[in-house]
Every structure is written in structure tokens, then in C-alpha cells.
C-alpha positions in Angstrom: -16.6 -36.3 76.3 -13.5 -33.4 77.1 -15.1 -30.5 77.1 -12.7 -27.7 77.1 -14.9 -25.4 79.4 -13.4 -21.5 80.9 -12.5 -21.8 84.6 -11.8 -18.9 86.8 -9.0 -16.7 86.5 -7.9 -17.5 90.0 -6.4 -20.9 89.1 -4.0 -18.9 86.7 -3.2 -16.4 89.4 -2.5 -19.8 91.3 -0.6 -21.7 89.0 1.7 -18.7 88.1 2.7 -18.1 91.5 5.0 -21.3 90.9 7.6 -19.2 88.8 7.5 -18.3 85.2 9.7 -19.4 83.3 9.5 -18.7 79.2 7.4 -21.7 77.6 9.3 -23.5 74.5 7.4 -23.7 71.3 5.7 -27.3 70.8 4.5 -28.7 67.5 1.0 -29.1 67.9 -1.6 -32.3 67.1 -5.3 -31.8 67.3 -8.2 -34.4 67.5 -11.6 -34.4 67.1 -13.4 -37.6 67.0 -17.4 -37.3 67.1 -18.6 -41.2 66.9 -21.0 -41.2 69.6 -24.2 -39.0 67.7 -27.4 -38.9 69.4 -29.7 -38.5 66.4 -27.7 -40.0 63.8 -25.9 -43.4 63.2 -22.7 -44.0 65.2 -19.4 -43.9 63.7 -16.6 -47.1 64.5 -13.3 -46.2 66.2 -10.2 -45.8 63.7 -7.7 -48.2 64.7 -4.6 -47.0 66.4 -5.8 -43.8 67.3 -4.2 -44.3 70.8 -1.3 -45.5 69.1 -0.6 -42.3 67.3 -1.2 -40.2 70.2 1.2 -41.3 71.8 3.6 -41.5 69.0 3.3 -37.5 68.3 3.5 -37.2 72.2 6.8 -38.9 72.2 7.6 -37.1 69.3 7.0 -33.6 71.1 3.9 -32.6 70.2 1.0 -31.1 72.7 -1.9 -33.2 71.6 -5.3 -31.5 72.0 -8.0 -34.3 72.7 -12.0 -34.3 71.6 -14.7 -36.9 71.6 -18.1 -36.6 70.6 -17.9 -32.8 70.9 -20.9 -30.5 70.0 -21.1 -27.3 68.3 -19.9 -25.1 71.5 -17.1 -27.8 72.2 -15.8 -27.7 68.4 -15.8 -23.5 69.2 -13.4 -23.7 71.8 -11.1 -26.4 70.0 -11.0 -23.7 66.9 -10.1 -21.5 69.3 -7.6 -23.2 71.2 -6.2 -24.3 67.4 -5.7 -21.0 66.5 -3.9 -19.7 69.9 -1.5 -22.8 70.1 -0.5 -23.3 66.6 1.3 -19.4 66.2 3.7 -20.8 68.4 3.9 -24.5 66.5 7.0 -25.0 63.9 4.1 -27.8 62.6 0.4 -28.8 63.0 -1.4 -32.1 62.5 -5.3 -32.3 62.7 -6.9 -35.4 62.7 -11.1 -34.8 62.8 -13.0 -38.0 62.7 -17.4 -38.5 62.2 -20.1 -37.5 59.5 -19.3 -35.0 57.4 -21.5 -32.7 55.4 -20.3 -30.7 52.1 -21.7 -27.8 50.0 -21.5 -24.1 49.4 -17.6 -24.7 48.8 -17.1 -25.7 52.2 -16.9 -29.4 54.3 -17.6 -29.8 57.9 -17.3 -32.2 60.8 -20.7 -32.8 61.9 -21.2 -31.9 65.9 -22.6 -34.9 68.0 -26.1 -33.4 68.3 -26.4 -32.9 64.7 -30.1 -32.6 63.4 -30.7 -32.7 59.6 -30.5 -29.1 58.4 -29.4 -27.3 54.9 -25.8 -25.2 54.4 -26.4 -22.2 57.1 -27.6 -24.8 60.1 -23.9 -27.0 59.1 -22.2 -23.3 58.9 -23.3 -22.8 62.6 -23.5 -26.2 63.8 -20.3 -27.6 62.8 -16.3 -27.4 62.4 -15.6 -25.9 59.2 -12.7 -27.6 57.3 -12.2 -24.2 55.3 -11.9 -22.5 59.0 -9.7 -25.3 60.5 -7.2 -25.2 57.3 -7.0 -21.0 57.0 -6.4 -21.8 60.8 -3.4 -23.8 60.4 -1.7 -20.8 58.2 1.6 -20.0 60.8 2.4 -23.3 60.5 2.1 -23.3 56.4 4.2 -25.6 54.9 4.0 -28.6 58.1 0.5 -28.4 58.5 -1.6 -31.6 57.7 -5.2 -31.8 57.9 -6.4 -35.9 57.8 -10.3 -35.8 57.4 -11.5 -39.5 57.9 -15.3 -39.2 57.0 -18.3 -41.8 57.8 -19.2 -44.0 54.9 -22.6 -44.6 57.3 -25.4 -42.9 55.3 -27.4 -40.3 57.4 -30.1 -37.9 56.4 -28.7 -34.3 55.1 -30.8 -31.1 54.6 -30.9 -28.9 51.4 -27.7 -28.2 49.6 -25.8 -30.7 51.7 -24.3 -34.5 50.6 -21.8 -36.4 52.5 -18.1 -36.6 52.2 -15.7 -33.7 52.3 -15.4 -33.0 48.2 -12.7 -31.4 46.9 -12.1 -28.4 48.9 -8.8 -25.8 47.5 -6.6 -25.4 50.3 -4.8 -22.0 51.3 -0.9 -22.2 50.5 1.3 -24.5 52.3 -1.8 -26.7 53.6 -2.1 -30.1 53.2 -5.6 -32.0 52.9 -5.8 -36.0 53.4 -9.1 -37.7 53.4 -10.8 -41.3 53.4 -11.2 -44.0 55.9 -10.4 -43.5 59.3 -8.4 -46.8 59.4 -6.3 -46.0 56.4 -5.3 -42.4 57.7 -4.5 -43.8 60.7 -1.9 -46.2 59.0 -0.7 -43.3 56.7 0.1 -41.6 59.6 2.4 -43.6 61.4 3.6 -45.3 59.2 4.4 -42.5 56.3 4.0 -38.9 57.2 5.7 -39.5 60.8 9.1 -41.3 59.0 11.3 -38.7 59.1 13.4 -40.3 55.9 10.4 -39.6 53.6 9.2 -35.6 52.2 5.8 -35.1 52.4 5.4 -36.3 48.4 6.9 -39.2 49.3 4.6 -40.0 52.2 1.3 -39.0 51.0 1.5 -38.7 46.9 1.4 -42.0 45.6 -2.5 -42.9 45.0 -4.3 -45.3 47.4 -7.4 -46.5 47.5 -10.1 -44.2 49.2 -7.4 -41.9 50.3 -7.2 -38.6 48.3 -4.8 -35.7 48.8 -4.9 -31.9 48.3 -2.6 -29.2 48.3 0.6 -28.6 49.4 3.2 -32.2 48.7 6.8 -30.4 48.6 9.4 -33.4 47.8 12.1 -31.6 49.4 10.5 -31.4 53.2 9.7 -33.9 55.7 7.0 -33.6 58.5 9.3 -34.3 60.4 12.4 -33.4 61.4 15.2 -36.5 61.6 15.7 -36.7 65.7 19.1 -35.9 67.0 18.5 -37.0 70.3 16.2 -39.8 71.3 13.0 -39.3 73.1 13.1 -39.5 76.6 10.7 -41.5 77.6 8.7 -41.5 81.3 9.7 -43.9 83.6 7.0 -45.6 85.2 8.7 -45.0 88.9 8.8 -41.7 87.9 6.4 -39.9 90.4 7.0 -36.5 88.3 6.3 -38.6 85.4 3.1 -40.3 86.4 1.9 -36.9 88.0 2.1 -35.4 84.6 0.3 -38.3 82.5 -2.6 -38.0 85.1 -3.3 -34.5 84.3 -3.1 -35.1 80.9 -5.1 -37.5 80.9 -7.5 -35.8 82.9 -6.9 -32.0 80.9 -8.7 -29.7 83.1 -7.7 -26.5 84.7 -7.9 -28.6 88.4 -5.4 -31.1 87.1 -3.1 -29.6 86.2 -2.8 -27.0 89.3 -3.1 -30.1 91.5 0.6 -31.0 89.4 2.1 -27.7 89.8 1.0 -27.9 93.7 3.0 -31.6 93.6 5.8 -30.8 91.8 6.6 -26.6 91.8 9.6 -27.1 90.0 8.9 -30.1 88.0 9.9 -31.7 85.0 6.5 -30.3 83.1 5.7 -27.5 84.6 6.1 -25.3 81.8 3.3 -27.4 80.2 1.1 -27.3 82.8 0.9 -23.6 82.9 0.4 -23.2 79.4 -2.3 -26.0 79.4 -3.8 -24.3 82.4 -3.7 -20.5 81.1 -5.4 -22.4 77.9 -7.9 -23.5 79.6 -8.5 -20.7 82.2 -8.2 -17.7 80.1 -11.5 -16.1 79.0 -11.6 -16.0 75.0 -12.9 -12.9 73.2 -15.5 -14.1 70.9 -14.6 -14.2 67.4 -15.8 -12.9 64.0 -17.9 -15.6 63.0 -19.0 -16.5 67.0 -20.2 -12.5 66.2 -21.8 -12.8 63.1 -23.5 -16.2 64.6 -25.1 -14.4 67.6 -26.5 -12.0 65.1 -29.2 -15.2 64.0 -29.8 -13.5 60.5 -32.8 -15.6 58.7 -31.7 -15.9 54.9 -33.8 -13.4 54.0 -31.4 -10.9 54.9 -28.5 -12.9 54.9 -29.9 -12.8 50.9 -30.6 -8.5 51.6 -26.6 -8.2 52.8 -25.9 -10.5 49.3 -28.0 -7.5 47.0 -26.4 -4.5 48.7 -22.7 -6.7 48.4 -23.8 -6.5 44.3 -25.5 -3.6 44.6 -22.4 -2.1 46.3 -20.0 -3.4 43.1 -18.8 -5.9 45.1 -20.5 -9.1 43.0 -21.0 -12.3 45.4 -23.2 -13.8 42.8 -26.8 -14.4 42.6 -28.3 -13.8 46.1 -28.9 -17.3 47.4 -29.0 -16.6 51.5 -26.0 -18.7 51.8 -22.6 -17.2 52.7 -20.4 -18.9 50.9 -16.4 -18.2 49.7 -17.8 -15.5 47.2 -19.5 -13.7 50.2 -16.8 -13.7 52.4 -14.6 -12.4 49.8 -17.4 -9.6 49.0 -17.5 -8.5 52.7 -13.8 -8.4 53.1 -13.5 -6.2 50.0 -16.3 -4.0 51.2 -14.8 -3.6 55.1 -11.8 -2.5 53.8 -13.1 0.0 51.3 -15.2 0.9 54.5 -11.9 1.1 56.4 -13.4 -1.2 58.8 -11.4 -4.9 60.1 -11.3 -7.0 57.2 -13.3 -10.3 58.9 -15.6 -11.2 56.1 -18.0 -11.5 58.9 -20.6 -9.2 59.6 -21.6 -7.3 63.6 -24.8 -5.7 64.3 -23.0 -2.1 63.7 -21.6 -3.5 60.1 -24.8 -4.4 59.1 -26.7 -1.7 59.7 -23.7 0.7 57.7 -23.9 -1.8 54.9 -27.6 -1.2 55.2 -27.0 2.6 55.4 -24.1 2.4 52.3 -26.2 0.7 50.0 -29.5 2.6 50.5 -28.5 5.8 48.5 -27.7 3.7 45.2 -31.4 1.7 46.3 -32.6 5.0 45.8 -30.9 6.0 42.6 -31.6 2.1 41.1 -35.5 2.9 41.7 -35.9 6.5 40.2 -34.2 4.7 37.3 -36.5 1.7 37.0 -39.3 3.8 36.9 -37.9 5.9 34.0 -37.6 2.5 32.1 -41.2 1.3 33.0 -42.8 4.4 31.5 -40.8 4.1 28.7 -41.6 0.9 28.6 -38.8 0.2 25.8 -36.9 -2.8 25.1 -33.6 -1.0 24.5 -34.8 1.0 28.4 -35.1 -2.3 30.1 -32.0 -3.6 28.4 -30.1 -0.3 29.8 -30.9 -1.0 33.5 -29.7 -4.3 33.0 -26.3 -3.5 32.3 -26.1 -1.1 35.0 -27.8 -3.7 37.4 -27.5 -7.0 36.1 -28.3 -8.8 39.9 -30.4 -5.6 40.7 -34.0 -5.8 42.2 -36.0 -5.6 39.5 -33.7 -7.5 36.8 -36.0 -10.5 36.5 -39.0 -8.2 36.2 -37.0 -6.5 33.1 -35.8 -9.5 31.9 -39.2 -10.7 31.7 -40.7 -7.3 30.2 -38.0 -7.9 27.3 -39.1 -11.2 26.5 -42.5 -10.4 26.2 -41.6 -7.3 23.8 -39.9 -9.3 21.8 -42.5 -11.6 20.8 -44.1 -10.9 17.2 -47.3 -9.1 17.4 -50.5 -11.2 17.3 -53.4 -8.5 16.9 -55.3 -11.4 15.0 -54.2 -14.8 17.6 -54.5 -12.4 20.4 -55.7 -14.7 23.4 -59.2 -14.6 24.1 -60.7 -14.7 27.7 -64.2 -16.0 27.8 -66.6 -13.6 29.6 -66.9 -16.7 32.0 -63.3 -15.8 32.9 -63.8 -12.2 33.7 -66.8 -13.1 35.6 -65.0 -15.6 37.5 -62.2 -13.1 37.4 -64.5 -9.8 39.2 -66.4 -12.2 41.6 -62.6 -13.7 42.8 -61.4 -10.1 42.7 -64.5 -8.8 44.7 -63.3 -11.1 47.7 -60.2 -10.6 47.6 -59.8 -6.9 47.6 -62.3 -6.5 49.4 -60.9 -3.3 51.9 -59.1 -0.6 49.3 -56.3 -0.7 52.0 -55.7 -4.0 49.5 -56.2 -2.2 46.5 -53.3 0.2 47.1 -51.1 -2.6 48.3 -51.7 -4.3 44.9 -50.8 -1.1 43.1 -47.9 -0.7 45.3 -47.2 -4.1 44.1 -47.6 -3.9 40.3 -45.3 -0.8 40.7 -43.0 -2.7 42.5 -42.7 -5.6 40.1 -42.3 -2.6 36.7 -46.0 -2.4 35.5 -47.2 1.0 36.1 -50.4 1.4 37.9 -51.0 5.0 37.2 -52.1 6.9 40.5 -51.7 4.9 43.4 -54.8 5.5 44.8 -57.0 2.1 46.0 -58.8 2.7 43.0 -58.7 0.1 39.9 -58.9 2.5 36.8 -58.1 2.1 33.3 -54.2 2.9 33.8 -54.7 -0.3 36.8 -56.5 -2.6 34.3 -54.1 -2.0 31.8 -51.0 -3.1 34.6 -52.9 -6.1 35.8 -53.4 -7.2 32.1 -49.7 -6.7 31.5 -48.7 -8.7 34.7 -50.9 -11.4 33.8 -49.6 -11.9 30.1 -45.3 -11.6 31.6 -46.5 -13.9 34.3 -48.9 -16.4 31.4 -51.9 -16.0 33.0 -55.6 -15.6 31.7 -55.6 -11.6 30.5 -58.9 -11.0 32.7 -57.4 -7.3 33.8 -59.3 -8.8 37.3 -56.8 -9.8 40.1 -58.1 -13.0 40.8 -56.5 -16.1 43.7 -53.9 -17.1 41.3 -53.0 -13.5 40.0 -52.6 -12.3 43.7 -50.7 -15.3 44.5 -48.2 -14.2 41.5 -48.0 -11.0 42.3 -47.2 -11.6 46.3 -44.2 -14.0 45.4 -42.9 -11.8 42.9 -42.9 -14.3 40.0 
């Protein structure tokens, strides 16, 4: 497998001591081709993947090379993608293995992939949303081919395989199904100068679909006015240069510029060798990633984003489109970068924004619980329809709204109740307990009265009215099953 691993500064120092000379601009190809997985099935070799290689290398294009990469490897390649392609006049990524979709996104699977659910593929994985908003300085020549295992392979929770049908950003094209088919598309359609882009990829095929941007006035590429230039096999320049391409590490490519200081390539081998030798900064999401939120709070930052006004949708844990778009909204009304992506000192002032309306929210909710009012309950929602206690008054409304039944009222058997104090006996055993189940009936919008560790009348009356919102047996005792209801909150 490449890896495309950091080397010491000193090489660059080394290599630039050669002469710098201003590199040109190259189009830019990228490949990512996991088929070797040590967990899952393997994935079969697209045919003519050398032969395409070569092709956009003849053509002019500085092909980036992956296989079997894992999540730190596919890292680097975004990385690399992003640096190289502001440069490129056009872009062409071809990313080949088991892909997983959900949460409006697609990704390529890393080689050590282990069955997970959205968040695991978020951080595990090349995201297809990430590689195409990549691709954005070359908008309107950038082509994304997506050629995705049809060998089945166990996927977590929210996940399916495939890549779905993904909206690309503006001047993006998307091209997925079989790796043998793409690879035929490639060279024999999109790289034919005489056909646009509509030409070359709109007419339907079987397997293949296409998304976004098809403009029937532009071509890939451009029509050649002078022919390529091939290397000459008795070339020593030449064959120096295809070793260290072939090899593509920082040591390769100094060893060329040693050789050959004034060389055919060795504009190429100091831009492949300050790639590879240059320490990266980490970015946004590499951030947010280090951070290791459990969904729990990834699900907290989704409640203040609503509670905030800036409405990602029903807190789920998973960060998808929505969320991003929430955060970005709510960094720049912070005035802080817009990332959509979340550091330790971002989190703690959405934290900090969001816990003065918390504040607010509760002495409100505890207005409407003494009330105790359909109309009350049906006030907070509209001020906080995703707030923290909208299923509790969601509930409290459905229950008022039922036709009183003094007559049917449901009867407990005093077997229940006895059941009911002997159950309650052992679980509330310490009143530290008692005052946590207060604290939870208050909590969940059924009013306890004094919060004391002492079960009174106000408590009895609370328990009785969490049982009959929850539908359970009216003992006014908190029994297993009530205290089970009550901790999860439903």
C-alpha cells in the first residue's frame, strides 16, 4: 500500500537547493482503490486501471496513487487533494471498494473497516460529500467516478451499501457503478476531446448513473495542439523520473534531483517532494475528530443548535448536512471561522451561548406545569417545539385531552399497591433516591411539591400522573417498571 507519510523538513531544504524555478499548473487525477480489506470481503481489480493512468499522465495530469489505504492514509490524500487541485485547470477522482451511505452522505470504506453505524463511517472513511466540496477550484472540469462493490458486507446502524443519490455542489460531476464500466467510460468518452461532458457521460447505461453538472458546450478535455511527448526508453532523465514515480516517496524523488539537478522533471519532483515533506496543519474535521464526542453530546451540541434558533432537526447524535449548516450559521453569528466543525473552545462557548436560554426555557416549563393547562403546554411548544421537555408536553396534552372517565376510571387492585409499596420499599430504599426521583418527576413536568426525600401527598399525586402519561398501573408507588420509565425519560 502508498502510504503518503510526512518526512522531515530537511529533504525540502535539500531538494530546493537545486534552483527554484516557478512550478506550472498540472491538471490533477486522484486514485483510491481499497480492494485488499482485512475484515471484509475483497473487492476485484477494474480493468484498465493501469491503462488510464497512464493515459491522464500522457495527457498531463499529476496522478496521485492509493491502494488499500486506511482511515489515516485517506486523511492525507484529502489533504493532498485539496492542496493540489487550487492550482488544477481540472480534477478527476477515481475511488474504488465498499461503500457505505446514510445521513446524506457516501463514503469509501478504509481497508480496516469494522462494521459500525453513521458516526464510525464519518471518522473512518473518505467522505464523497468532503472529496466533491473538495474539488470546488476546479468547478466545472471536475469528475468524481465512484465504482462501488456489489460484494455484500455487514453494515452498522443507519448505513446500506452503495453511494445513493448524493446533490453535488455546482460545477461537480458525480459518476457511479461498476468499476469495469467507469473504467471504459473513462477512456473511452470523458478523455475524447471531440465530445462535451453531456455527450460523454449523459446518455443512460446500464449500472452507471450520473449527477450534477453535464454542460454540452465543454469538453474535459481540451483538443491537444501539440502532441504528447512521450519518454524514450534510452532516456536516462526519463527512466530516472518514472522510477520515482513509481516509487512516490520523499527519498525518490531527491535521489532524481541529486541525478539530474537540472533535469527534464525537476519542477515535478519538487512539488511532489515539498507534498510529501511539508508538515500539514490539521483540519476542521481532523479537529472536531480528536475531540471523540460520544452521541450523547454530539445530540447536546444538536439541542443548543435548536435551542440557539439555528433548527438542525430532531436531535439524532448524527452530524449530518443539516448540522453542518447549523454550526456554520452559528460561528458566524459568533463571529468565529465558518467550518461547520466544532474545537474544544467552540464547544464549550456553544455550551456557554445556549445555557442562558436553558435557563429561561426551565423557569418557563415550570410555569406551564403548575398551570398545568392545555393551552400552557401548547404555549411552550411553539416557543420550543425541539425543546427539552416538548415530548413531556406533548404527552401532558394528550392525556388532557382525553374525555373524563370519573365512572371507567381504572382501578388498581390493592394487590397492585401492595406489590407496588413492597417494590417501592426496595427500591428507594436510601432517601438520597427519594429526592433523585423528585428531581426526576420535576424534570420530566409532573410537580413533586417540595423536593425533600419525602413521598407526600403533592409526590403521590406526581407519581400517579407519570404513571397514567406513561400507561402504567396508577399505584402512586414507584415500583421496577415505574423507575425504569422514569430513568429513560419515556
Amino acid at each position: 500500500m502508498k502510504r503518503f507519510a510526512l518526512r522531515s523538513a530537511a529533504l525540502v531544504a535539500a531538494a530546493l537547493a537545486f534552483g527554484a524555478t516557478p512550478v506550472a499548473a498540472k491538471d490533477l487525477a486522484v486514485f483510491v482503490e481499497n480492494l485488499d480489506y482485512s475484515r471484509v470481503a475483497d473487492v476485484a481489480q477494474a480493468k484498465d486501471a493501469a491503462q488510464l493512468k497512464a493515459s491522464l499522465r500522457n495527457r498531463g495530469f499529476d496522478v496521485i496513487e492509493a491502494r488499500n489505504a486506511n482511515a489515516n492514509d485517506m486523511r492525507r490524500i484529502l489533504r493532498r487533494l485539496r492542496a493540489d487541485v487550487k492550482d488544477a485547470e481540472r480534477a478527476f477522482v477515481f475511488l474504488h471498494g465498499h461503500f457505505a451511505q446514510g445521513a446524506g452522505d457516501a463514503w469509501l470504506l478504509s481497508s480496516r473497516y469494522e462494521r459500525g453505524d453513521v458516526m464510525h463511517a464519518e471518522h473512518g472513511a473518505l467522505s464523497l460529500n468532503l472529496v466533491a466540496h473538495s474539488l470546488s477550484p476546479a468547478s466545472g472540469r471536475a469528475v468524481v467516478f465512484a465504482a462501488p462493490s456489489t460484494r455484500a458486507i455487514a453494515l452498522g446502524e443507519g448505513l446500506s451499501q452503495g453511494t445513493g443519490g448524493l446533490d453535488m455542489p455546482q460545477g461537480i460531476t458525480l459518476v457511479s457503478g461498476p468499476g469495469d464500466n467507469l473504467m471504459s467510460l473513462a477512456l473511452n468518452r470523458l478523455l475524447n476531446p471531440n465530445l462535451s461532458m453531456n455527450e460523454a457521460l449523459g446518455a443512460q447505461r446500464a449500472g452507471v448513473t450520473v449527477t450534477g453538472f453535464l454542460p454540452s458546450a465543454i469538453s474535459f478535455l481540451d483538443a491537444p495542439t501539440v502532441e504528447t511527448q512521450k519518454p524514450q526508453p534510452s532516456d536516462p532523465d526519463a527512466l530516472a523520473w518514472q522510477n520515482a514515480q513509481s516509487q512516490n516517496t520523499a527519498e525518490a524523488y531527491l535521489r532524481y534531483l541529486q541525478a539530474f539537478p537540472r533535469g527534464k522533471f525537476t519542477d515535478q519532483a519538487r512539488t511532489q517532494l515539498l507534498a510529501l515533506t511539508t508538515p500539514q496543519e490539521p483540519t476542521a474535521e481532523e479537529i472536531e475528530t480528536a475531540l471523540n464526542m460520544s452521541r450523547a453530546v454530539r445530540r447536546e451540541v444538536q439541542q443548543n443548535l435548536n435551542l440557539l434558533g439555528f433548527n438542525v432537526g430532531t436531535p439524532d447524535g448524527l452530524f449530518g448536512p443539516a448540522t453542518r449548516r447549523g454550526l456554520s450559521n452559528w460561528q458566524r453569528q459568533a463571529r468565529l471561522e465558518p467550518t461547520g466543525y466544532l474545537t474544544q473552545a467552540g464547544l464549550e462557548r456553544l455550551r456557554a451561548d445556549s445555557n442562558g436560554l436553558r435557563q429561561i426555557e426551565t423557569n418557563l416549563w415550570e410555569r406551564v406545569t403548575q398551570a398545568d393547562r392545555i393551552d400552557a403546554y401548547q404555549a411552550y411548544l411553539r416557543d420550543y417545539p425541539q425543546g427539552r421537555f416538548a415530548q413531556t408536553a406533548r404527552d401532558r396534552i394528550a392525556a388532557l385531552s382525553q374525555p373524563v372517565q370519573t365512572p371507567q376510571a381504572p382501578q388498581v387492585s390493592q394487590a397492585q399497591v401492595a406489590q407496588a409499596q413492597s417494590e417501592e420499599k426496595a427500591v428507594t430504599s436510601l432517601s438520597l433516591t427519594r429526592g433523585l426521583i423528585e428531581n426526576m418527576l420535576a424534570a420530566q413536568g409532573f410537580n413533586p411539591g417540595q423536593r425533600d426525600g419525602k413521598f407526600d401527598a403533592n409526590t403521590r399525586r406526581a407519581i400517579k400522573a407519570m404513571q397514567e402519561a406513561r400507561g402504567l398501573p396508577q399505584t402512586g408507588h414507584v415500583d421496577r417498571l415505574t423507575m425504569t420509565r422514569l430513568l429513560s425519560g419515556q
